[in-house]
TIDRENKOL-717659 format. One record per residue (C-alpha): x, y, z; residue number from 1; residue in one letter; chain. Coordinates in nm, 3 decimals. Example, Ala and Ser with C-alpha at 12.3 -4.5 7.8 and 13.67 -1.06 7.14 Angstrom:
BEGIN
        u        v        w  mivex  zagu  gumi
    1.230   -0.450    0.780      1     A     A
    1.367   -0.106    0.714      2     S     A
//
This chain:
BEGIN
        u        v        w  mivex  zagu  gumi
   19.075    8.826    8.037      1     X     A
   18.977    8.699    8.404      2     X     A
   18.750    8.433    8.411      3     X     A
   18.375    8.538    8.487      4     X     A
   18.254    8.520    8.862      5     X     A
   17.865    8.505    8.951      6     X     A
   17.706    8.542    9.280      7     X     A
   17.370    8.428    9.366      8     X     A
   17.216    8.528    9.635      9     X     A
   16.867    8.349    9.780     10     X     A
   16.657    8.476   10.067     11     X     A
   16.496    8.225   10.245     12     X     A
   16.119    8.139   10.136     13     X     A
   15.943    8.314   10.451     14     X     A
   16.161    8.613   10.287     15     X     A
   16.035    8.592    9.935     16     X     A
   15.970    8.971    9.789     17     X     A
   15.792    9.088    9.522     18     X     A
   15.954    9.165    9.213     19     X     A
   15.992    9.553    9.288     20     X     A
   16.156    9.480    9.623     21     X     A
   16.427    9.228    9.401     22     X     A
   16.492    9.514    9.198     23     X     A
   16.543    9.732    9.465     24     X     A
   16.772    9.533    9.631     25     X     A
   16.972    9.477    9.310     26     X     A
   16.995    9.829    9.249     27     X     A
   17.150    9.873    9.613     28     X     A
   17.417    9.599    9.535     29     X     A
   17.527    9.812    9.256     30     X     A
   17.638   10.047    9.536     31     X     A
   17.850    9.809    9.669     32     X     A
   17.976    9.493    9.508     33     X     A
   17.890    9.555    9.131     34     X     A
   17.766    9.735    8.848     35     X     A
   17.649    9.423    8.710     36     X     A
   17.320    9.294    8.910     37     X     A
   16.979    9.121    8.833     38     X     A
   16.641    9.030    9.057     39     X     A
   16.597    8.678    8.979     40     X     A
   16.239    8.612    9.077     41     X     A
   16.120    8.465    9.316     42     X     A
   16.354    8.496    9.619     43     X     A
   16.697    8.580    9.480     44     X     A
   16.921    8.813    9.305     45     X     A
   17.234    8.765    9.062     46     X     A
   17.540    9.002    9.122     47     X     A
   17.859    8.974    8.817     48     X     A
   18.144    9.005    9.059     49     X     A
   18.443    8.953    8.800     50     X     A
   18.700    9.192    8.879     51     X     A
   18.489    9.304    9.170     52     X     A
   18.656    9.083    9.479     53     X     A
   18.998    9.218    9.521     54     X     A
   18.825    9.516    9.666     55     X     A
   18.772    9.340    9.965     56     X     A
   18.928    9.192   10.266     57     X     A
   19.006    8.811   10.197     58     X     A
   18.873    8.848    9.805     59     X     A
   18.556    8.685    9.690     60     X     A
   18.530    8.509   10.085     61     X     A
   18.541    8.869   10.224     62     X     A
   18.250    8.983    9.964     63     X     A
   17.998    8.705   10.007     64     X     A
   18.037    8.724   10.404     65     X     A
   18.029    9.132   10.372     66     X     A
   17.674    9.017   10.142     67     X     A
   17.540    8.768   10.398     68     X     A
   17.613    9.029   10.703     69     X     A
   17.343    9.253   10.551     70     X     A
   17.106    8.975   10.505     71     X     A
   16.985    8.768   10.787     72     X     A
   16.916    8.404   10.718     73     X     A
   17.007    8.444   10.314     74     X     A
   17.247    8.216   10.161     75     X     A
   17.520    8.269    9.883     76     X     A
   17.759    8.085    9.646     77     X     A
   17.976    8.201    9.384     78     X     A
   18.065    7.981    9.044     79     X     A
   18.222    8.022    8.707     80     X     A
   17.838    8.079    8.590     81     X     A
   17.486    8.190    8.699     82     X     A
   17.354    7.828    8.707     83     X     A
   17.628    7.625    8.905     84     X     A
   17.572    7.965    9.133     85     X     A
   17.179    7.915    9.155     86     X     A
   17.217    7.547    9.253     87     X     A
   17.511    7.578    9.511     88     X     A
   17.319    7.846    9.682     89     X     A
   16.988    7.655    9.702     90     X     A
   17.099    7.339    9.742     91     X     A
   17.482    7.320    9.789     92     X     A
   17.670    7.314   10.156     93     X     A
   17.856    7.581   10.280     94     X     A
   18.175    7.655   10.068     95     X     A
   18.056    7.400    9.831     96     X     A
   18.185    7.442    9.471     97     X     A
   18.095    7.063    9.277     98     X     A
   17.704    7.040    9.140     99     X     A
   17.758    6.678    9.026    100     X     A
   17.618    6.539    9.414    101     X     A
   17.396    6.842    9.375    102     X     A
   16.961    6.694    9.329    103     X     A
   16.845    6.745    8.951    104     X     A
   16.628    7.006    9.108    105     X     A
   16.893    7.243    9.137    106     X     A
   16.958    7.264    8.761    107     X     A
   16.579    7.444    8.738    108     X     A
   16.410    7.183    8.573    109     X     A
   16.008    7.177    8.604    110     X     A
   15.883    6.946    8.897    111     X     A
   15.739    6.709    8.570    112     X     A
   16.051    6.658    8.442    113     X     A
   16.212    6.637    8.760    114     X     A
   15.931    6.331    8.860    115     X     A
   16.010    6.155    8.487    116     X     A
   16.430    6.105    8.554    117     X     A
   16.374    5.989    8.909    118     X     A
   16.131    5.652    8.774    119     X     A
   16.449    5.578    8.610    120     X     A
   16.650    5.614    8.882    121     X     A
   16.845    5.955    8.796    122     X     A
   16.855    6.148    9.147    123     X     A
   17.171    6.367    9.120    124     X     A
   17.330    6.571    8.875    125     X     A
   17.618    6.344    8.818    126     X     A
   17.404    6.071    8.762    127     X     A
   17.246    6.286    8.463    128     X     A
   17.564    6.384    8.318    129     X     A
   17.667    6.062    8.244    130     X     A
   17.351    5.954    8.024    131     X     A
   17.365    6.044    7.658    132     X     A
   17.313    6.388    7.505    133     X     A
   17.114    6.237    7.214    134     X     A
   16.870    6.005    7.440    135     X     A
   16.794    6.259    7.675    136     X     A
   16.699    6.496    7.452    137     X     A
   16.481    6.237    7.240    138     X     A
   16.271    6.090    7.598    139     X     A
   16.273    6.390    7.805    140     X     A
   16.258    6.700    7.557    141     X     A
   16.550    6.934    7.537    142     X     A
   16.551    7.142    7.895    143     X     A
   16.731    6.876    8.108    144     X     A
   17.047    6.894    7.835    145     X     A
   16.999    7.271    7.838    146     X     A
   17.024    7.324    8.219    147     X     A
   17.300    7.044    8.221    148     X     A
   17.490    7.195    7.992    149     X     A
   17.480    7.563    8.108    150     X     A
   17.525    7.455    8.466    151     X     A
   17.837    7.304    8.342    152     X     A
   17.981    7.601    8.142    153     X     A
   17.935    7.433    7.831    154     X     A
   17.634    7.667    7.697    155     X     A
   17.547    8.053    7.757    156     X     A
   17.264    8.198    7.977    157     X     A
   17.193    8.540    7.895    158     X     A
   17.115    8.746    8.268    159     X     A
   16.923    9.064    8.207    160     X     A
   17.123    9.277    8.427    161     X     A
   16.926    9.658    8.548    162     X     A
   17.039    9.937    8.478    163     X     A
   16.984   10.243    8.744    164     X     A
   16.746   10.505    8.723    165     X     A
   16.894   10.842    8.515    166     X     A
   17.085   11.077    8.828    167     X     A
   16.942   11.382    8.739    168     X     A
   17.247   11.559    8.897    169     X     A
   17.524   11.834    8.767    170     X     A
   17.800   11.981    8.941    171     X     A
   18.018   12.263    8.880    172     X     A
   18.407   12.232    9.074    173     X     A
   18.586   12.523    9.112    174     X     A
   18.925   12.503    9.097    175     X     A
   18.980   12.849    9.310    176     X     A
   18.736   12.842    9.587    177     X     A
   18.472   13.035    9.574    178     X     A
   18.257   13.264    9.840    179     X     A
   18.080   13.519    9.728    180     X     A
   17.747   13.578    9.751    181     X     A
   17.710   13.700    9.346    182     X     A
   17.993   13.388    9.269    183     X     A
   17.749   13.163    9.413    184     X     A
   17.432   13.290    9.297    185     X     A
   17.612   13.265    8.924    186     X     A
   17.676   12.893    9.016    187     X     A
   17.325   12.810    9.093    188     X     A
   17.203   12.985    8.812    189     X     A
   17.391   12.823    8.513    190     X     A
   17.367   12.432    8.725    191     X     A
   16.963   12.542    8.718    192     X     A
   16.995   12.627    8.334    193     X     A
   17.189   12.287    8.337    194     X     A
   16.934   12.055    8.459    195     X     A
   16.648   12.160    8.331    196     X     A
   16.753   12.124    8.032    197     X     A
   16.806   11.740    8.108    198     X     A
   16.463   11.780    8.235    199     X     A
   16.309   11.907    7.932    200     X     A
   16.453   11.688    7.670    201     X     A
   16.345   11.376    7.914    202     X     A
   15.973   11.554    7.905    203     X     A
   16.037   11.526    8.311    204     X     A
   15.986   11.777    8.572    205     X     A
   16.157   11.804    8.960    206     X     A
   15.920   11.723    9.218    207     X     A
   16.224   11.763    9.511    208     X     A
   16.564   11.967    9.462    209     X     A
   16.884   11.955    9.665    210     X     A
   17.202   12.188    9.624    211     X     A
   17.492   12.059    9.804    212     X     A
   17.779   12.300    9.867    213     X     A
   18.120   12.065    9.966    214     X     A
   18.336   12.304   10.117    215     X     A
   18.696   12.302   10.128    216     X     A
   18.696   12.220   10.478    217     X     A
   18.432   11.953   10.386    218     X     A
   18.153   12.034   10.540    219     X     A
   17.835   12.035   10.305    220     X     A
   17.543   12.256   10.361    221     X     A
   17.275   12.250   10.171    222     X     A
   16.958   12.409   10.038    223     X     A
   16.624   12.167   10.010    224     X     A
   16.418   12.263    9.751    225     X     A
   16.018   12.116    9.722    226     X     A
   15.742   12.184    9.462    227     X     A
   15.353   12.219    9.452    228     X     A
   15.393   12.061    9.073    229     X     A
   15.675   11.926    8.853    230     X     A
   15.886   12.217    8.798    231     X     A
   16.150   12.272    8.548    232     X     A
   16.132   12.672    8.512    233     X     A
   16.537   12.730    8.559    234     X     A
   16.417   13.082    8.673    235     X     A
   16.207   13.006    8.950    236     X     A
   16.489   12.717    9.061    237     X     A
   16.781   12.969    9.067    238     X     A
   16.555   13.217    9.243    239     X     A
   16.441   13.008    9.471    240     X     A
   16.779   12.857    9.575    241     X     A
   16.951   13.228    9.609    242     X     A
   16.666   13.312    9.824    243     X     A
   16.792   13.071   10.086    244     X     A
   17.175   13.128   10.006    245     X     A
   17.238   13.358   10.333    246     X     A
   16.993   13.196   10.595    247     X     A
   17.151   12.800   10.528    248     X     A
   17.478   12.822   10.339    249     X     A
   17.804   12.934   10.536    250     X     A
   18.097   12.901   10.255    251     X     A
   18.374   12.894   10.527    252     X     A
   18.709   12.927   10.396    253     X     A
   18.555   12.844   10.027    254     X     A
   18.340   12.616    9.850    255     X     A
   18.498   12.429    9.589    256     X     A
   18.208   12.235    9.438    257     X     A
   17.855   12.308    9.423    258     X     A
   17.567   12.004    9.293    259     X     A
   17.277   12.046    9.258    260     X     A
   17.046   11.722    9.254    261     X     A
   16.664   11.662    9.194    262     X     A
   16.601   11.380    9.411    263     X     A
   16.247   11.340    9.286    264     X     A
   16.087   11.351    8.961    265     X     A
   15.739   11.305    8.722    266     X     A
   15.634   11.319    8.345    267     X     A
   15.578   11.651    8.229    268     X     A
   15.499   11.704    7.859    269     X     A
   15.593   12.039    7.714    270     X     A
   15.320   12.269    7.689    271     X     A
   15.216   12.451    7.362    272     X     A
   15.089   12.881    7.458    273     X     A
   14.802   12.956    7.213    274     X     A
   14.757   13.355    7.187    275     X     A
   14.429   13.329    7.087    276     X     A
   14.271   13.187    7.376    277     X     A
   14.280   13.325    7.709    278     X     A
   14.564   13.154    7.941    279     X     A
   14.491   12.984    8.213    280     X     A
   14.628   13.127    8.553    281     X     A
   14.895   12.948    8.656    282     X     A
   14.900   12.933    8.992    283     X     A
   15.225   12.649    9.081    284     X     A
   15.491   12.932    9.104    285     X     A
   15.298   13.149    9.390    286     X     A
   15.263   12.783    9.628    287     X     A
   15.628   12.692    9.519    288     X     A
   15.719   13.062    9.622    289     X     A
   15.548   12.964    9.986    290     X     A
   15.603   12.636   10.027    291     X     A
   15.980   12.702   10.030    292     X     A
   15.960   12.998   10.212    293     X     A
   15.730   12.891   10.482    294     X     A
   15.798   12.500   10.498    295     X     A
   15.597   12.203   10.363    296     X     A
   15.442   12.086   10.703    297     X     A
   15.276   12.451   10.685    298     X     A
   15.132   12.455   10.366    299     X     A
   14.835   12.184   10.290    300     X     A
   14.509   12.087   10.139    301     X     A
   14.183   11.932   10.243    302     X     A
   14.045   11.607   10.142    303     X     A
   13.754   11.351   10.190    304     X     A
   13.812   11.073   10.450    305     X     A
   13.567   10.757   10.478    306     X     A
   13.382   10.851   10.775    307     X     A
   13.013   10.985   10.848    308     X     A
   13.158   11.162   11.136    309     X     A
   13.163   11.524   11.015    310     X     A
   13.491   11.625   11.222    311     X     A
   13.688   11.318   11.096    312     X     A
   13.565   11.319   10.764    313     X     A
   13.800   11.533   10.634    314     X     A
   14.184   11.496   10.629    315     X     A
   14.518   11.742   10.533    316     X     A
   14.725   11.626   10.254    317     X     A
   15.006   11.788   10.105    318     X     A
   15.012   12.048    9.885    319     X     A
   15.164   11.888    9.590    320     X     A
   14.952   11.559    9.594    321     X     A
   14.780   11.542    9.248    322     X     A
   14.567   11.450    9.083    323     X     A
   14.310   11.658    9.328    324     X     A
   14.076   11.425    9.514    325     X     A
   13.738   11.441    9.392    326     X     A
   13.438   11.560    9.653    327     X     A
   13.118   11.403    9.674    328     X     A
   12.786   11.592    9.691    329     X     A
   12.656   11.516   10.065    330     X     A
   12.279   11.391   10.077    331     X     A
   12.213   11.719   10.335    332     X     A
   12.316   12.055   10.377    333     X     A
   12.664   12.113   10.531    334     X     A
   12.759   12.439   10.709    335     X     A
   12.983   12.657   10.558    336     X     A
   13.209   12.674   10.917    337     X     A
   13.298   12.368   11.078    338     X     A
   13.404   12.370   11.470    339     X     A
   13.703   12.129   11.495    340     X     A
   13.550   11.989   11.815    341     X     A
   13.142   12.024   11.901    342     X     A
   13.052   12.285   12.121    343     X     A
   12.874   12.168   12.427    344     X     A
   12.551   12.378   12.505    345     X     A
   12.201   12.367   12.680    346     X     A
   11.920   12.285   12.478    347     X     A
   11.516   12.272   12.532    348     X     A
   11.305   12.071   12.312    349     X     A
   10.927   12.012   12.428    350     X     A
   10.921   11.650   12.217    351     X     A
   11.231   11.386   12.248    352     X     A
   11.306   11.351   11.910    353     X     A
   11.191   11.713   11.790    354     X     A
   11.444   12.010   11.734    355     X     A
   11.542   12.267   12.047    356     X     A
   11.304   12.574   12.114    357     X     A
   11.554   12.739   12.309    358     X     A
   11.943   12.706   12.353    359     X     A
   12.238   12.846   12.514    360     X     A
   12.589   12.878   12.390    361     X     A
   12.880   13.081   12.498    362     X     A
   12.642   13.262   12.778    363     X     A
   12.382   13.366   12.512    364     X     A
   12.068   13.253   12.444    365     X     A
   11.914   13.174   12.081    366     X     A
   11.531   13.082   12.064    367     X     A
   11.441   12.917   11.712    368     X     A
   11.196   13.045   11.512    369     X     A
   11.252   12.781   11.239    370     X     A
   11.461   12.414   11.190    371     X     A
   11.494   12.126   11.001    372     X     A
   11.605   11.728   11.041    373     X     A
   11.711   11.510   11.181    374     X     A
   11.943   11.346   11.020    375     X     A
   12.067   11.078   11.191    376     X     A
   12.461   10.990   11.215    377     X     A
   12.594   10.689   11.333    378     X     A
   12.972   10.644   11.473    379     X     A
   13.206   10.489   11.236    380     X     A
   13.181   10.121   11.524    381     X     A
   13.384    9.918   11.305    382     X     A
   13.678   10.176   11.325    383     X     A
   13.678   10.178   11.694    384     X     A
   13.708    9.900   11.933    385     X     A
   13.395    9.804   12.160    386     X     A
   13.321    9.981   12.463    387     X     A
   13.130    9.764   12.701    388     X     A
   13.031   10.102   12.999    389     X     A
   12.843   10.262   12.690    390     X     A
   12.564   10.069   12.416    391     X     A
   12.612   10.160   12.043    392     X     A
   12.271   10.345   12.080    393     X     A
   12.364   10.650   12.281    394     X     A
   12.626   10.729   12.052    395     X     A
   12.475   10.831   11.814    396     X     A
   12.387   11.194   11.631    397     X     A
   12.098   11.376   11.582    398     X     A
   12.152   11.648   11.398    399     X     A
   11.878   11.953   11.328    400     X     A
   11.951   12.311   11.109    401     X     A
   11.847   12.573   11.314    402     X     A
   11.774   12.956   11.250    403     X     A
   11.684   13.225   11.522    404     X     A
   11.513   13.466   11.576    405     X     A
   11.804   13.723   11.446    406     X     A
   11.866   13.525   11.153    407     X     A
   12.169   13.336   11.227    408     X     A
   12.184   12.971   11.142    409     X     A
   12.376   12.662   11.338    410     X     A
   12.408   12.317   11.304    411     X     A
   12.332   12.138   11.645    412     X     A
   12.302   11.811   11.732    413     X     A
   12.160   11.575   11.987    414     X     A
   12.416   11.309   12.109    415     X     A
   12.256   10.988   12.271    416     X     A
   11.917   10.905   12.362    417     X     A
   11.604   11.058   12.570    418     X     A
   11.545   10.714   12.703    419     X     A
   11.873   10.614   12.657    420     X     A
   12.086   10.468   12.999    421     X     A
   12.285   10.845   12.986    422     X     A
   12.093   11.151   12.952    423     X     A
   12.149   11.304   12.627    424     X     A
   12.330   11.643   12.557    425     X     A
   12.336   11.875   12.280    426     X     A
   12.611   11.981   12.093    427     X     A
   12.687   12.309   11.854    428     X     A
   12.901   12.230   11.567    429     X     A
   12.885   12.447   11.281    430     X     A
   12.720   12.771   11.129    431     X     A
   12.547   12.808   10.816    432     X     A
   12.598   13.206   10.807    433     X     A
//
């Protein structure tokens, strides 16, 4: 059995990551040095290299430098065990493999502990392995023997090592290649039947689908697949994916493995159908129908921004973001058609601040037999940076509900001042009717 080779890895302190970001980064070195990997919070991960170095140029030299390429300003050592690692890559020189001239800090003892053995003159590690087992233990409790020891090999230290996240992902190789329209269509049908039911007995659903078609020349098209929910209807996957079978799949000469892969996934509990109350309409297979078909930067949905402005406070989200962002009840009427940008027209009013008599928009003229307001709207200042040719106080909106005499209703509003340094203007920007 080959003897057991850690790596630590520690990224400098202006580097330190949260504990998500360690993971992450332990989960990529799984790609490439080692199934066996670990965050070890704060600022470092631990990678179980045994067996792992002769894969690389120059052994476990050619692995740490291929390591320390990837990570600017990190530092790595490799030892017989996760301790002596820890403490040669804090605190050890380069290529260093002896802890005994190492400081007792590197064994991971707490900063009290670490205070207590230097009043007695014990600065290094060698200098602590050469006091008794027994005495130590008895003044200084039973953590500086611990450490000691494992550092040294002579106790275990148990690393919790991650495991990836499930690959939802099945293939189907064909040993003749295949090139058929109907051959393929088959294909995606039974790999659909495939993974959803890894899907369903995981209570998951696919949020994102890929089908990757390696071709015996080896090119690889593909067919991108997105949802308006978590989807695991095998049905509407195989559909969807024959749908788009002519348009972005050539198979060439043969295709002699198909995958298909959901790259993105959610909870989704099973769902129980009651026949005696009325089903709701279920509405995800229509969108998932479209969004496919017409492309997910065409397809969206409105939500509230934070802004009084009326054109910005609104903003397009996609489709499939859920829960659905609740609305709040505005203080004043809103119209039920919004111009993306106000309208400029001419306006009388007889008083400053009262609502226009008379206006013009789009060469016709509208005289208002009733209004309301206004209500005043201020511009969102703290968003925007300070503009010095223009006060605060002629940038502001007054805005007035207006009817004419036909009946119609708008939404104008005053921008700026009577008395203001600019004239003001007047604005159309929506209809109530």
């Amino acid at each position: 059995m080959p003897q057991r080779r850690i790596l630590s890895l520690w990224l400098p302190p202006a580097k330190d990551a949260p504990a998500e970001d360690l993971k992450a980064l332990a989960l990529r070195c799984q790609l490439f040095y080692s199934p066996l990997t670990a965050p070890d919070p704060p600022d470092g991960i631990v990678i179980d290299i045994t067996g792992c170095a002769h894969l690389f140029p120059a052994g476990e030299a050619g692995l740490k430098a291929h390591l320390l390429t990837r990570h600017s300003g990190a530092r790595a050592a490799i030892a017989n065990n996760a301790a002596a690692a820890w403490a040669l890559a804090r605190y050890g020189a380069a290529d260093s493999k002896d802890i005994l001239p190492l400081p007792i800090a590197a064994l991971r003892l707490e900063p009290v502990t670490v205070t207590k053995l230097r009043r007695i003159g014990v600065r290094r590690i060698g200098e602590l392995a050469r006091l008794p087992r027994a005495g130590l233990v008895a003044g200084y409790g039973p953590a500086p023997a611990l450490r000691l020891a494992q550092a040294l090999g002579q106790a275990p230290e148990t690393i919790a090592f991650i495991t990836p996240p499930p690959a939802w992902r099945v293939c189907e190789p064909h040993v003749e290649p295949i090139f058929a329209p109907a051959q393929l269509q088959a294909a995606l049908s039974r790999l659909s039947t495939q993974l959803c039911a890894r899907l369903s007995a995981a209570t998951r659903g696919a949020n994102s689908l890929v089908a990757r078609f390696h071709r015996i020349d080896r090119a690889c098209p593909e067919i991108i697949l997105g949802f308006a929910a978590p989807c695991r209807d095998e049905a509407q996957i195989a559909k969807l994916l024959s749908e788009k079978l002519a348009s972005h799949v050539d198979p060439g000469f043969g295709i002699e493995l198909i995958s298909l892969h959901a790259t993105a996934t959610e909870p989704l509990p099973p769902t129980q159908r009651n026949s005696l109350d009325a089903e709701k309409p279920d509405y995800t297979q229509p969108l998932n129908t479209l969004l496919n078909r017409l492309g997910p930067h065409k397809i969206w949905r409105v939500a509230p921004h934070d802004s009084h402005i009326p054109e910005y406070a609104v903003r397009r989200i996609p489709l499939r973001t859920l829960p659905p962002v609740p609305w709040s009840k505005p203080r004043h009427p809103r119209p039920l058609r919004l111009l993306p940008t106000p309208a400029a027209i001419t306006a009388i009013a007889p008083v400053p601040d009262d609502p226009p008599i008379q206006f013009t928009w789009a060469g016709a003229s509208h005289r208002v037999a009733h209004a309301t307001g206004p209500e005043r709207i201020a511009r969102d200042w703290w968003c925007h940076p300070h503009d010095d040719t223009r006060p605060e106080a002629e940038k502001i909106r007054d805005y007035y509900a207006v009817e004419d005499t036909q009946g119609a209703r708008f939404w104008l509003f005053r921008a700026g001042l009577h008395n203001g340094e600019a004239p003001a203007r007047w604005f159309l920007h929506g209809f109530f009717a």
